[in-house]
N, C-alpha and C positions, 0 to 999 in steps of 0.2 A: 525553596522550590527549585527543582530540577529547570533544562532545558524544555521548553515550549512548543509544539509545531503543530499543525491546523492537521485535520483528519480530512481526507478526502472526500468520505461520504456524508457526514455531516458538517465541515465544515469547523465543527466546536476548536475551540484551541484545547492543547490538553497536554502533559506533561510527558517526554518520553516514556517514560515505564509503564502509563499506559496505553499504547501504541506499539502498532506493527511498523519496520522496519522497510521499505524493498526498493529496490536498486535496478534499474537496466543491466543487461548482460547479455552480449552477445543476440540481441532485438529478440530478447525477452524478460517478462518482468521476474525477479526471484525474490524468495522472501528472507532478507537478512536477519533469520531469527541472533544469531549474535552479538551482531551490527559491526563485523570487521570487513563489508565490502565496500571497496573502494567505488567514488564515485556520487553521481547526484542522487538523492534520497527521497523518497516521498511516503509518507505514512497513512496510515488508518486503524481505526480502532480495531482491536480483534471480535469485534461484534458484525453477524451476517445479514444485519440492516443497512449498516455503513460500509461496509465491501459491496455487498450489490447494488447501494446507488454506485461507488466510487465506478464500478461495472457499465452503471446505466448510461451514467453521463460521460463515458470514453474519458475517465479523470487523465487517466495511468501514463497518457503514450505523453499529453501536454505539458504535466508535472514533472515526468522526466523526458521532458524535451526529445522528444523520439518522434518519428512516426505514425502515420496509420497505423502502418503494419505489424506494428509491438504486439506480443505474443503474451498475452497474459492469461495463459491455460495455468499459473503456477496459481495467481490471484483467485483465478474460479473456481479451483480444488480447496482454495482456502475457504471459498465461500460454502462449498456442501461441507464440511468439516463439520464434525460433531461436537468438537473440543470449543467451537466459539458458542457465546452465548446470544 
């Protein structure tokens, strides 16, 4: 069994590989699809139930220790995405 970390929008624990990656940068959120960015990490499943709670409940700025004002226009393009399930 791989490394472990909680999903944002459900909470579930779950193995990296299946989880998204995203990092602060420059006070906004990016999505580490490679996972070579440096820095504090907070994940979520790649499914548009669990991106938009992580959305509803302002997970993103507290997990990565940021601000209000975090910019997570990268997360809510992830969430219209057609590619998640």
């Amino acid at each position: 069994m791989g490394t472990v970390r909680r999903c944002l929008g459900c909470h579930s624990v779950d193995t990296t590989e299946n989880l998204l990656r995203c990092v602060a940068k420059d006070n906004r959120v990016v999505v580490d699809e490679r996972g070579l960015e440096h820095g504090r990490g907070a994940w979520v499943h790649p499914k548009s139930d669990c991106v938009n709670r992580s959305l509803q409940r302002r997970a993103w700025s507290r997990a990565l220790k940021q601000g209000p004002a975090l910019d997570c226009s990268a997360v809510e393009e992830l969430s219209r995405s057609t590619d998640l399930t």
